[in-house]
C-alpha positions as CSV (number, residue, x, y, z in Angstrom):
1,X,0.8,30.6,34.5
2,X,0.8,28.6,31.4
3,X,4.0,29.7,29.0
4,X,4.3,29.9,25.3
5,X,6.5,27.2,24.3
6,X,9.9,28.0,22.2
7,X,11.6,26.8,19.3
8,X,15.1,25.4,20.2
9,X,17.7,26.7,18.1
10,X,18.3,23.5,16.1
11,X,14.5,23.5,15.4
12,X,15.1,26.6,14.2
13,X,17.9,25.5,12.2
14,X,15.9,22.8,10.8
15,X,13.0,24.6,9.6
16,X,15.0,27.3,8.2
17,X,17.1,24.7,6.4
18,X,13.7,23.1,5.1
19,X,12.7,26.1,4.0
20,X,15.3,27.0,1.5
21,X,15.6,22.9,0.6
22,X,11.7,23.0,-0.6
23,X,11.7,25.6,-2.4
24,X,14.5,24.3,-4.2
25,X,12.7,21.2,-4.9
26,X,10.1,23.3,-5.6
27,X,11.9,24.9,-8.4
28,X,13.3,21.8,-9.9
29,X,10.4,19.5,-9.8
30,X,8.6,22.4,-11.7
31,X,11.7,22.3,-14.2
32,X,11.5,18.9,-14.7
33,X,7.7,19.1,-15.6
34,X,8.8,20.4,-18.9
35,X,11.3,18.3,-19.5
36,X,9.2,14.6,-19.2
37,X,6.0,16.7,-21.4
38,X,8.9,17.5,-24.0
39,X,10.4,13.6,-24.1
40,X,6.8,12.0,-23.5
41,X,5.2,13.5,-26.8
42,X,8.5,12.4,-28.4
43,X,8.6,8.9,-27.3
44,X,5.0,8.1,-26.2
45,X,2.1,7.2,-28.8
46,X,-0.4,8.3,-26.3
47,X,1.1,10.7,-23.7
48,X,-0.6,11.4,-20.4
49,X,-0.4,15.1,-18.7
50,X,1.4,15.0,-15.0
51,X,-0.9,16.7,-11.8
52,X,1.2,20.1,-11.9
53,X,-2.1,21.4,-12.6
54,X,-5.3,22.3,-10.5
55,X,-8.6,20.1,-11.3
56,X,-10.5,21.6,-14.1
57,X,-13.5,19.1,-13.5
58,X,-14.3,15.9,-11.9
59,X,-14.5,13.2,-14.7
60,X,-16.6,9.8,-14.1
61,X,-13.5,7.8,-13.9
62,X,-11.6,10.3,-11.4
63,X,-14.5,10.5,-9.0
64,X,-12.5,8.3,-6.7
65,X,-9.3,10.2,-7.0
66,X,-7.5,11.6,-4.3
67,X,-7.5,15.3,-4.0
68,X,-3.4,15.4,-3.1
69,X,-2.8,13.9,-7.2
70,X,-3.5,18.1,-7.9
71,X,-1.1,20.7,-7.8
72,X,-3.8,22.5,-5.3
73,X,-3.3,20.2,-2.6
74,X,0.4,19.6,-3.7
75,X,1.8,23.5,-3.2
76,X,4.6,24.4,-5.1
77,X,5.8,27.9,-4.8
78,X,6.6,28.2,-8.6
79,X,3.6,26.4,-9.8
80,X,1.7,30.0,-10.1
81,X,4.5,31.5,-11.9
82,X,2.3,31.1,-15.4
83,X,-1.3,30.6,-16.2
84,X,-2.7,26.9,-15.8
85,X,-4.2,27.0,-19.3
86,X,-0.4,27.6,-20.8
87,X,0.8,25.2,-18.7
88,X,-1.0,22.7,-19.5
89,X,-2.8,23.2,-23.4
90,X,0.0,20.8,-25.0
91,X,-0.9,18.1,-23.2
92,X,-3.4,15.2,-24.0
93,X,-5.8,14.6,-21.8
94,X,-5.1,11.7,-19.5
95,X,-6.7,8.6,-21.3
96,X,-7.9,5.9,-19.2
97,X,-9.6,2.7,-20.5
98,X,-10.8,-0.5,-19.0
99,X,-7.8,-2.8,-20.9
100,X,-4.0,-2.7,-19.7
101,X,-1.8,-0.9,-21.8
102,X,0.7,-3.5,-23.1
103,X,3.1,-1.2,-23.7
104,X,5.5,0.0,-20.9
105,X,6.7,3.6,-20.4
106,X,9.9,4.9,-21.8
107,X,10.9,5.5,-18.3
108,X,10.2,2.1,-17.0
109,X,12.4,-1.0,-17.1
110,X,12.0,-3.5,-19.9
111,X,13.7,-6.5,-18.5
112,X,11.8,-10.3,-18.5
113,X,10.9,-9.9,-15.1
114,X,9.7,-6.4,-15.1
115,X,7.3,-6.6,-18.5
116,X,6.3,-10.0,-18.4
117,X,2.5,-9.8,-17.4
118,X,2.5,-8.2,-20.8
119,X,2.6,-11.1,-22.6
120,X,0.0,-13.1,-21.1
121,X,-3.7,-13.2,-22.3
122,X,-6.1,-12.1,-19.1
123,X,-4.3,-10.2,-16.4
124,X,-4.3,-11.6,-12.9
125,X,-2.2,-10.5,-9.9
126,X,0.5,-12.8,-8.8
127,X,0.5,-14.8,-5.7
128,X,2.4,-17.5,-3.6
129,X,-0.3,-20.1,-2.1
130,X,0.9,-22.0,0.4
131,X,-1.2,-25.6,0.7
132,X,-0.3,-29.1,2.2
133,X,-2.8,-31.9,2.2
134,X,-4.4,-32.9,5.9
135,X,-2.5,-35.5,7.4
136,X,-4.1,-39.0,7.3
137,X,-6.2,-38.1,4.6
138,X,-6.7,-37.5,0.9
139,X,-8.8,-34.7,0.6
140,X,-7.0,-32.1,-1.3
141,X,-6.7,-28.5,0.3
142,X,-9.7,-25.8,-0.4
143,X,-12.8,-27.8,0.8
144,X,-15.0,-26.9,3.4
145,X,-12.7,-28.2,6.7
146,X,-10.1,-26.0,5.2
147,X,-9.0,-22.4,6.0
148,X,-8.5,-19.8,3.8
149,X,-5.8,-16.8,4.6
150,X,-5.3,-14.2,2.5
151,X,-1.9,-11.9,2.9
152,X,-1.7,-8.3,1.5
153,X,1.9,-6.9,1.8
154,X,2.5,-2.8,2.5
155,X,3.7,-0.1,-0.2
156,X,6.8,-1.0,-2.2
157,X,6.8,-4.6,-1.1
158,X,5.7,-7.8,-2.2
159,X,4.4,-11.3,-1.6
160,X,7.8,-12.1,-0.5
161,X,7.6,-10.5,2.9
162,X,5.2,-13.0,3.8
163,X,6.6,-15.8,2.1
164,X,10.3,-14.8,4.2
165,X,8.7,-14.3,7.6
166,X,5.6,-16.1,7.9
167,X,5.7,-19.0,5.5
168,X,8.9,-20.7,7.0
169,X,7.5,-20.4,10.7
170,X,4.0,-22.3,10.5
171,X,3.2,-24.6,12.8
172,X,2.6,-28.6,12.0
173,X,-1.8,-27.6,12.8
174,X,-1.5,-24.7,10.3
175,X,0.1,-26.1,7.7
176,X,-2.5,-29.3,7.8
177,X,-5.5,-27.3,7.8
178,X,-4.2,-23.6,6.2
179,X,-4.6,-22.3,2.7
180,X,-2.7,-19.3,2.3
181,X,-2.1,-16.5,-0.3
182,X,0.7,-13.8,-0.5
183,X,-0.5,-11.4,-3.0
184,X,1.1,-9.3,-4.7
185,X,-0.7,-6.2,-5.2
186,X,-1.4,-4.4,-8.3
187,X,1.4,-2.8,-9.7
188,X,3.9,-4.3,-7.2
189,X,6.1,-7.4,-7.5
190,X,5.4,-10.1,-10.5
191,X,1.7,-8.2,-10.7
192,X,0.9,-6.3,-13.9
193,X,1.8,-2.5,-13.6
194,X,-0.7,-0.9,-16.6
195,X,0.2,2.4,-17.2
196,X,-3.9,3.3,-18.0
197,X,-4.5,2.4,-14.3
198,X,-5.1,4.8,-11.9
199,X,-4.5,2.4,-8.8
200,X,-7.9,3.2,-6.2
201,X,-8.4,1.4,-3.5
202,X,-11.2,0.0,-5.7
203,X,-9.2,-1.4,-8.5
204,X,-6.6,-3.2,-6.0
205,X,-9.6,-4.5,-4.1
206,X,-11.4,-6.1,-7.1
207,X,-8.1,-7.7,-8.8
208,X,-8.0,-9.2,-5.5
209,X,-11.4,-10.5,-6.1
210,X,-10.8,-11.6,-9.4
211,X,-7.4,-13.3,-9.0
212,X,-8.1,-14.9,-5.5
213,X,-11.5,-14.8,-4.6
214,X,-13.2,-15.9,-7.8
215,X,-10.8,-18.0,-8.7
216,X,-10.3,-20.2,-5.9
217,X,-14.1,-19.9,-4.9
218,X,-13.7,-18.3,-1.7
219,X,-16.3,-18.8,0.6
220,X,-14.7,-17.6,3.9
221,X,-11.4,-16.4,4.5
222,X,-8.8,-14.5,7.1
223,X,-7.2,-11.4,6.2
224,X,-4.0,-10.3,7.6
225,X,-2.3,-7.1,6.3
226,X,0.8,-4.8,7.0
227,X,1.0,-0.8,7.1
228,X,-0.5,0.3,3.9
229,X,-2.5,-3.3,2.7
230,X,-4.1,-2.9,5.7
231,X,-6.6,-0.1,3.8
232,X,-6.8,-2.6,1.2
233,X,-7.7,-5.3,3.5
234,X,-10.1,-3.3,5.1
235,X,-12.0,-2.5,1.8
236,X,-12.1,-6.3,0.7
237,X,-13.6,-6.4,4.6
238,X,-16.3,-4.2,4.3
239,X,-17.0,-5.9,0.8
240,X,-17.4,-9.1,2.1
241,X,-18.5,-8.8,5.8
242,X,-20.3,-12.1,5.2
243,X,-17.4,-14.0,4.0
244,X,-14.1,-12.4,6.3
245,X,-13.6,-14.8,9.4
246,X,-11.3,-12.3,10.8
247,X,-8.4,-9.6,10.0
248,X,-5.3,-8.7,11.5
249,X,-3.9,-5.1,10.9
250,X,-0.2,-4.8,11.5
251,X,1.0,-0.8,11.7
252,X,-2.4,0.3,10.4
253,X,-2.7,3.9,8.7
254,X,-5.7,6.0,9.9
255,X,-6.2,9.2,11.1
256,X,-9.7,10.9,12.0
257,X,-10.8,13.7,10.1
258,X,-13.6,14.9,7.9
259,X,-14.0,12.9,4.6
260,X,-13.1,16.4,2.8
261,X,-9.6,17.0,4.8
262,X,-9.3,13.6,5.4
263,X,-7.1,12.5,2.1
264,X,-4.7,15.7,3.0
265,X,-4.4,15.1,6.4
266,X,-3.1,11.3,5.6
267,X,-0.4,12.8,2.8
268,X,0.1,15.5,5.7
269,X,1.6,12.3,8.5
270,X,2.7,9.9,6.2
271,X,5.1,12.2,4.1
272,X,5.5,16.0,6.2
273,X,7.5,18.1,4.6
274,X,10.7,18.0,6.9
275,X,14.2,17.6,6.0
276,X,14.7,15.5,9.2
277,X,14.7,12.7,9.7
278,X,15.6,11.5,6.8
279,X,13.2,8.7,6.2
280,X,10.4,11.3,6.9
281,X,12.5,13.5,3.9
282,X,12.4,10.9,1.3
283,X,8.7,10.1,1.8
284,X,8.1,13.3,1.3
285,X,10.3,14.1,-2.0
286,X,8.3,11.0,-3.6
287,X,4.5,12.1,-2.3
288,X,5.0,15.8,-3.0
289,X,7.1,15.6,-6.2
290,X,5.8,13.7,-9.0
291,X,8.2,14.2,-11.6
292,X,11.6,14.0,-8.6
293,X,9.7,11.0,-7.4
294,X,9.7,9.6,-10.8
295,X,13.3,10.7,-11.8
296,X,14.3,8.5,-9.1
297,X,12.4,5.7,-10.1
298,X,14.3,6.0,-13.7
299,X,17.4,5.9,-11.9
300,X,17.2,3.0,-9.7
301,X,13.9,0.9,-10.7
302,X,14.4,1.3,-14.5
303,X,18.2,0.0,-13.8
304,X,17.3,-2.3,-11.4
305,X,19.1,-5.2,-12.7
306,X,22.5,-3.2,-12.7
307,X,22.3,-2.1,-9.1
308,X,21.3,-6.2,-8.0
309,X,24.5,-6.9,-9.8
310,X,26.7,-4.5,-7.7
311,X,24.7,-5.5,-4.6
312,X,25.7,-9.2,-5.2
313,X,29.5,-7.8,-6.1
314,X,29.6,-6.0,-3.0
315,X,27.8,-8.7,-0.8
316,X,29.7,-11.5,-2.5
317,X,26.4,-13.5,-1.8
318,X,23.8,-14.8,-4.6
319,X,21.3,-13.5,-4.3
320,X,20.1,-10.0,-3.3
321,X,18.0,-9.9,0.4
322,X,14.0,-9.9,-0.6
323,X,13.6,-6.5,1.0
324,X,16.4,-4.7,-1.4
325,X,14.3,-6.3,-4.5
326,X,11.3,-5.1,-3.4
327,X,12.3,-1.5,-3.1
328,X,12.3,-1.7,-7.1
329,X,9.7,-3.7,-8.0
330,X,7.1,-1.0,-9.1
331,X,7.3,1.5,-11.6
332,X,6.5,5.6,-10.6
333,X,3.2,5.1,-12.1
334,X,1.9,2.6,-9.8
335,X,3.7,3.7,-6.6
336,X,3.0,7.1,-7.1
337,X,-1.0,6.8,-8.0
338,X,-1.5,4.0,-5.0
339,X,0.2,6.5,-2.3
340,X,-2.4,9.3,-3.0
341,X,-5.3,7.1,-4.3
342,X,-4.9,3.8,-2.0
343,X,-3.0,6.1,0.9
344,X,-4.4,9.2,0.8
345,X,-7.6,9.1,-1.2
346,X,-8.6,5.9,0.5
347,X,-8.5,7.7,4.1
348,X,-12.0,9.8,3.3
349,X,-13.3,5.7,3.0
350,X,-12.4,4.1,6.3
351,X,-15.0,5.7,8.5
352,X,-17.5,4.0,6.4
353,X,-15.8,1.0,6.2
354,X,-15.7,0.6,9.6
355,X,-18.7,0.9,10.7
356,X,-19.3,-1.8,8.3
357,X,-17.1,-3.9,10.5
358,X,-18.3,-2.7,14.2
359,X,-22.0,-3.4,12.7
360,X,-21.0,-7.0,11.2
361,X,-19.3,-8.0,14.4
362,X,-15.7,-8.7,12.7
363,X,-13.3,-9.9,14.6
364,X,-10.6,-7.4,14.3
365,X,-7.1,-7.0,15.6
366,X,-4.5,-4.8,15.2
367,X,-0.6,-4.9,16.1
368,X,1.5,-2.1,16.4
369,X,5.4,-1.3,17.1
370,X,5.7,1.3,20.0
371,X,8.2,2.5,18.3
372,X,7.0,2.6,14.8
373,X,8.0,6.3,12.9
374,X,6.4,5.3,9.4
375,X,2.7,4.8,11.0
376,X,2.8,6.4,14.4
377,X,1.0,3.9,17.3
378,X,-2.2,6.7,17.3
379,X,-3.0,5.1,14.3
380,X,-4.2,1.7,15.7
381,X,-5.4,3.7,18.8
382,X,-7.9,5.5,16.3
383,X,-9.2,2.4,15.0
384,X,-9.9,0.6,18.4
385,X,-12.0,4.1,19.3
386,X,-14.0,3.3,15.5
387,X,-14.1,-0.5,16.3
388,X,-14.1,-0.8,20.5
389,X,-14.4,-4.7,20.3
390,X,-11.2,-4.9,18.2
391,X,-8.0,-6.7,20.3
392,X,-4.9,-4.4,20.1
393,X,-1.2,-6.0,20.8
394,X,1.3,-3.2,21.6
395,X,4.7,-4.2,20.7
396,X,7.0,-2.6,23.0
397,X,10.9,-1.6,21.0
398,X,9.7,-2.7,17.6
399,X,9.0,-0.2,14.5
400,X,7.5,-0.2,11.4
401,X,9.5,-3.4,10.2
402,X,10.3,-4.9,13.1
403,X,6.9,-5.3,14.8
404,X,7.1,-8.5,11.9
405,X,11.0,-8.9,11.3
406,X,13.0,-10.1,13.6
407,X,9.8,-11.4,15.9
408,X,8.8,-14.0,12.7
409,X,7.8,-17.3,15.0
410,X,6.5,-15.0,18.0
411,X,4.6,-13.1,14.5
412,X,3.4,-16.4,13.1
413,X,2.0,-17.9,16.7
414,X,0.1,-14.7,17.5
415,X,-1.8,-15.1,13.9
416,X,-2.8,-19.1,14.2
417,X,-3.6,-18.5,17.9
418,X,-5.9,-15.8,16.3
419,X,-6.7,-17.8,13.5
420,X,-7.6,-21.0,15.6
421,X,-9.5,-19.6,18.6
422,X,-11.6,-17.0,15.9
423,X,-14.8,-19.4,17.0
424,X,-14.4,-19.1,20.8
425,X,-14.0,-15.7,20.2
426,X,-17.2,-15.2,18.4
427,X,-18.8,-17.4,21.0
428,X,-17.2,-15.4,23.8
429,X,-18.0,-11.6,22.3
430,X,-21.2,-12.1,20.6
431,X,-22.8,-15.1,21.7
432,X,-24.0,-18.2,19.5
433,X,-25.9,-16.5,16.2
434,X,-22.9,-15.2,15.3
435,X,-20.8,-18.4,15.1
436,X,-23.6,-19.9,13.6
437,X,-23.7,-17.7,11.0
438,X,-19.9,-18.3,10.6
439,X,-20.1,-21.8,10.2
């Protein structure tokens, strides 16, 4: 006979403690509501209103919106406490244009680095390309015996992840015959952060296309992504089917469910609402809590520069490690609009998407850490089930960061032996129209 199963007392423990540590949070991210409205009219031209509230109606522009942005997907205990028209008839309505805002937020960090984009004429993102000549020749890089590869980093990252682990560990063949971009995507890095940007997966997918597809002319071109560019590279995929060669998923997001629960069940396993373990607890105090999320961003990101200089004090070394820099390189606008709309609104996309990819014959394939507790392994399990011809590489004792650090030159070889054989593979799977049509 089958038994019930019971809650252990520290479960117990734990959930009870959760309980009471929400609904503080609760309380003070509902406090703090009033307090950004208050200083935002005061020291913004142009205010926009914050998500506390539930969706009146479904503008043109917010069609692709994710349904977690809104206070009803978001519960918050106190949120009911007073009527939504009082709470939210002193703000402006949330004013989004097709220019970037050249001015930056009160919150956000003014430094060079961070506010630079501002001050050139049309905005592109920021990338690292990586090119070499063939040896024994003189044709230049970008013509038709060349390779394109195109690198899209994960959430609160940038180009540099690549550029650190993959750049320094290609082989002799690759760098001969490879063209490759780190990008660094909207909001994120060197990339302009417009505060009139509402960061869908369709904005970050056609910056891509402006700043490195049109620009460099690409005709075909390899994808490679890591946790959340991977939904990113799968758009620009499903874009282009005609034009992607291949793509490599490392620690994919995706989990199955109808296109109308779909975008709460992602915010639901990428940021639960549990106090343990503490990574878990932090993603969840910056998905669930858009004013705490973006008190902590005024703390560290908008003093970024202060906190690099202790680092280096503390460290006694130059220069702070690429990862730390990262963490900071965003402001609470752009982080916290591309986890619900890239994240979490993108997730009621995929399905489509990837049919796109199973009909187009695109080579796929994913990588995963067994271990990984950002993006659990089901994830790339879920995929191969959408796409059944798409290779999967398990990574046994590596997580979310280690399935790439750490594993740089085994990394690296796994791509250009991906990369390389991509025509015998064709050959192989779907027989000799479809390597025609890729050559």
């Amino acid at each position: 006979m089958a038994t019930k199963p019971t809650f252990s007392l520290q479960e117990s423990l734990i959930s009870a403690i959760g309980l009471v540590v929400f609904s503080f949070l609760d309380l003070l991210d509902f406090l703090l509501c009033f307090f950004y409205r208050l200083l935002d009219r005061i020291l913004e031209e142009n205010p926009g209103r914050c998500y506390c509230h539930e969706r009146q109606e479904q503008r043109n522009e917010e069609r692709t919106l994710s349904e977690t942005l809104y206070g009803v997907k978001r519960r918050n205990v106190f949120r009911g406490l007073m009527g939504s028209d009082w709470f939210v008839k002193s703000a402006d309505e949330r004013r989004v244009d097709g220019g970037l805002r050249r001015s930056r937020r009160w919150s956000d960090c003014g430094c060079e680095g961070c506010v630079s984009w501002q001050g050139k004429g049309e905005e592109r993102l920021h990338f690292v390309v990586r090119e070499e000549p063939a040896q024994g020749t003189s044709q230049p890089c970008g013509k038709s015996s060349t390779e394109n590869v195109i690198f899209l980093h994960g959430f609160l990252s940038s180009s540099s992840f690549w550029v650190e682990t993959v750049f320094p560990n290609l082989s002799a063949p690759a760098n001969s015959n490879l063209r490759i971009f780190a990008v660094d995507l909207l909001g994120f890095g060197k990339s302009p952060k417009p505060t009139n940007c509402l960061y869908t997966l369709q904005a970050h997918t056609e910056q891509i296309e402006k700043s490195v597809l049109e620009t460099f002319q690409l005709n075909t071109f390899h994808l490679v992504a890591h946790s959340m560019g991977c939904t990113i590279a799968i758009s620009l995929a499903a874009k282009h089917p005609e034009s992607v060669k291949s793509i490599t998923l490392t620690a994919p997001p995706y989990f199955p469910s109808t296109e109308e629960e779909a975008s709460y069940t992602a915010l639901n396993r990428l940021a639960e609402r549990k106090v343990w373990p503490p990574l878990v607890f932090g993603s969840s105090i910056m998905s669930w809590y858009e004013h705490l999320g973006r008190t902590i961003c005024f703390f560290i990101c908008r003093n970024h520069l202060k906190w690099e200089w202790i680092m280096k004090l503390v460290t006694r070394k130059k220069d702070v490690h690429f990862k730390i820099a990262d963490l900071t390189m965003h402001t609470h606008h752009s982080a916290w609009h591309t986890m619900h709309n890239v994240l979490c609104g993108g997730a009621k996309l995929l399905d489509n998407y990837f049919e796109i990819l199973k009909r187009e014959e695109i080579l796929v394939k994913l990588i995963h850490g067994a271990n990984d507790g950002v993006i659990p392994l089901e994830c790339s399990y879920n995929i191969k089930l959408k796409v059944p011809l798409a290779e999967l590489q398990i990574i046994h004792n590596a997580d979310h960061i280690s399935v790439i650090q750490g594993r740089e030159e085994e990394f690296t070889k796994e791509l250009e032996d991906f990369w390389f054989s991509s025509a015998k593979r064709e050959v192989s799977k779907y027989g000799s129209s479809k390597i025609m049509k890729s050559l």
